[in-house]
N, C-alpha and C positions, 0 to 999 in steps of 0.2 A: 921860365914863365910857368907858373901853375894851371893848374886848371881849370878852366870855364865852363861853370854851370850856372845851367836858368833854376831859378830859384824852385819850380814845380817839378825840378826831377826829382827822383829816389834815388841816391847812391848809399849804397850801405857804406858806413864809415871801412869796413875792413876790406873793401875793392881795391885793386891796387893800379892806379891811375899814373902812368905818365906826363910828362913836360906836355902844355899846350894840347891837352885834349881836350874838348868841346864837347860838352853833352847839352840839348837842345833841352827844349819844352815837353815835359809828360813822359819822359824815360826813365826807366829802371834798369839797376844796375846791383846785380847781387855779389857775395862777398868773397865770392871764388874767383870774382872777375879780376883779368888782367888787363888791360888799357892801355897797348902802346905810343910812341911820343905819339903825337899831331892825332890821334884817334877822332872821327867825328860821328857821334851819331845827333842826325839833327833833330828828330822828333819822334816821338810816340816809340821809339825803341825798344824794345825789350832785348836783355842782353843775362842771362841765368847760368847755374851751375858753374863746372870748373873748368873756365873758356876761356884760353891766350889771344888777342887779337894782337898783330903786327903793328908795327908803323904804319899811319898817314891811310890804315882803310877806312873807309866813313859805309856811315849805313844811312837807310834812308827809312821814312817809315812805317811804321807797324810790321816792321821786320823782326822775328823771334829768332832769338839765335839762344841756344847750348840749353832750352829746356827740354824736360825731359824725353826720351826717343818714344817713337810709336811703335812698341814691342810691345808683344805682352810677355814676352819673359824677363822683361829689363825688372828686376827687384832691389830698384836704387843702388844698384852698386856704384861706387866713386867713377865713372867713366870723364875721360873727356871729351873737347875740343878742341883745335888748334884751327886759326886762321892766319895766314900770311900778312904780310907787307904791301901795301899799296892795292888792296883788292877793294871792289865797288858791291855793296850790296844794297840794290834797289829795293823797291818797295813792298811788302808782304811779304820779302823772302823769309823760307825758314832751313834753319840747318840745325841739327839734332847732332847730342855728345855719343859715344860709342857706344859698346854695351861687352860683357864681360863675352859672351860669346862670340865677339869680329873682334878681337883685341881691345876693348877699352878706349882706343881713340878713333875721333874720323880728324879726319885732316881738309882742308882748303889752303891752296898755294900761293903763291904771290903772284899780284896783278892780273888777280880775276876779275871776272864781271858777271856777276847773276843777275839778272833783267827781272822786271815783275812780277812776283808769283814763284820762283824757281823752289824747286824743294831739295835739301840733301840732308838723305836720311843715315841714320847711325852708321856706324863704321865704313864708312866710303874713304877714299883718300884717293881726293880730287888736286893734281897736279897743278902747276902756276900756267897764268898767260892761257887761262880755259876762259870761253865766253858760255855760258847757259842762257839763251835766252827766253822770252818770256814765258812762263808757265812750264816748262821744262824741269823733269822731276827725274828723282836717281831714287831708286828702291835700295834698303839695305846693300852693303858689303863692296858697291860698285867701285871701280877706282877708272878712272879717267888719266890718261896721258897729257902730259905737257900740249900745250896749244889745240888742242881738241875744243871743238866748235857742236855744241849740242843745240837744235833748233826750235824755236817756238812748239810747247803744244807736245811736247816729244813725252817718250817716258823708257827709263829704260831698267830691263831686269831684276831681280836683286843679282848677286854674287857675277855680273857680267864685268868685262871689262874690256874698255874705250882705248886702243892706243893711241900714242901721240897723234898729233895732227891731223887727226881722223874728224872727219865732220858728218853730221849726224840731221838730214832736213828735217824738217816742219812736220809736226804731224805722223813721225815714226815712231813703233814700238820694238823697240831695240833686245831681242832675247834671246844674242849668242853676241860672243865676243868680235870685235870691231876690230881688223888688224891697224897697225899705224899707218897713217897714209891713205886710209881708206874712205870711201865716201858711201852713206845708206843711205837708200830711199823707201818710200813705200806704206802702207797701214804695218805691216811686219816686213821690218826691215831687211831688205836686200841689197848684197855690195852691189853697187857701180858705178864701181873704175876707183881711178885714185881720185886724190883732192888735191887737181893740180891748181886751181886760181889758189888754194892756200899757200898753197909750196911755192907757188912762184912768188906770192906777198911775203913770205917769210925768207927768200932768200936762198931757195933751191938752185944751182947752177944748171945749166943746159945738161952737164955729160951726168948731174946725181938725176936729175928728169929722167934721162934717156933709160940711162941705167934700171930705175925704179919703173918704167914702164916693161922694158924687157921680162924683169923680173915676176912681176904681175901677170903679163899673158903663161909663161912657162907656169906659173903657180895654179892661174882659175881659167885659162883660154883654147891653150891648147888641148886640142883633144889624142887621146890614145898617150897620157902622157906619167898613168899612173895614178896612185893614189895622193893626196898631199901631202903626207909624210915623204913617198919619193920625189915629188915635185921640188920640194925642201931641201932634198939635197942636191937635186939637180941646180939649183938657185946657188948654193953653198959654192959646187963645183965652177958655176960660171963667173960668181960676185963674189967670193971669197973674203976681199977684202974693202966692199965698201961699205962703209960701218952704217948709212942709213940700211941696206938692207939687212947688217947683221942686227940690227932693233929688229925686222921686218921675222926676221927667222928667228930670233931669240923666242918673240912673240908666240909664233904659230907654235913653236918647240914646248914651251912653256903651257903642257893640258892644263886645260880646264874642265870645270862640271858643267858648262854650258856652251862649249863647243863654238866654232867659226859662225859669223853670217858668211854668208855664200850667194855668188850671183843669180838670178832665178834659172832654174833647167832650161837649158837652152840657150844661154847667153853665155857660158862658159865653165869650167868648173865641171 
């Protein structure tokens, strides 16, 4: 089955459109675009530059997706975007293509959900099965772990980065890296604890909970226990081989320029 268009879109003839896409009423669609099958955007879309959407995402609208980034050193180079398979992108969202300095692409993963207003800015490469919701915005370079939950209102760094299943409340500004697993709160966000109602929605067993909680006090809890580079390995020594914590260590192993969130003084750590 071809593709269904309302007669008031814009599709530039050299878009390239898959089986059974849908494009509503007062959408544009430029000639870089890619369109996979069941594709829907329902209205007022805006869809530019050189952007692959997956199978069966739909957008909703006056959503701007792949123009060009809010850099000023972006000097039109050919940058991408890539969006996944089966992701939701609600209404005013915007997500912006790379730029020749964060690698040329940002990325979005499969079976996302960006909520009203979300923003992802150039070269992020945001993982599948992420929620952003509403107003929740990623500055340049960020990259988000698989099933991380960012919350209304939030906003977080440029070049920081979110691990998996880490959840991010309402109204936090996010400006050191998030281990996986982990939960921020706060106007500047501070760990605490893990994100166990996630872990247990997603199918954490009792003894990888237990585990992951151990783990966590020897790392930010215990006191007289070291710096967190020795905490690390003490973790190493004792979990060796259970693979949610070697993400958890890979993680903290893996420096950055923007360094851990950490629990507030006095809470642990």
């Amino acid at each position: 089955m071809g593709a269904k268009i309302h007669p008031s879109a814009a599709v530039d003839p050299k878009a390239a459109l898959a089986a059974n896409v849908e494009i509503g009423p007062f959408c544009s669609v430029g000639p870089d675009v890619e369109l996979g099958e069941g594709v829907v955007l329902h209205s007022h879309v805006v869809i530019g530059g050189r952007t692959t959407i997956g199978p069966r995402t739909a957008f909703f609208p006056f959503s701007s997706i792949g123009l060009p980034p809010q850099d000023l050193k972006y000097k039109g180079e050919p940058s991408r975007l890539v969006i996944g398979g089966g992701t939701t992108i609600r209404e005013s969202v915007t997500i912006n293509p790379g730029t020749e300095g964060g690698g040329m692409l940002t990325r979005v993963g499969d079976n996302c959900l960006l909520m009203v207003g979300a923003h992802v800015a150039h070269d992020c490469d945001v993982g599948s099965n992420v929620i952003m919701a509403n107003n929740a915005t990623l500055a340049g370079h960020v990259v988000v772990g698989d099933y991380a939950v960012i919350g209304g209102l939030s906003a977080v760094h440029q070049f920081v980065r979110i691990g998996a299943h880490a959840m991010i409340g309402g109204m936090t500004g996010v400006d050191h890296d998030v281990i996986p697993y982990g939960s921020v709160l706060g106007e500047r966000g501070r760990l605490a604890g893990l994100n166990m109602i996630g872990l247990k929605r997603r199918g954490f067993n009792r003894e990888q909970l237990h585990n992951l909680r151990a783990a966590y006090r020897v790392l930010f809890e215990e006191a007289g226990a070291g710096t967190v580079v020795e905490r690390v390995d003490l973790v190493v020594k004792q979990f060796g081989d259970d693979a949610g914590i070697g993400d958890l260590v890979r993680f903290i192993r893996s420096a950055s320029s923007r360094g851990l969130t950490l629990p507030k003084p006095g809470n642990g750590g």
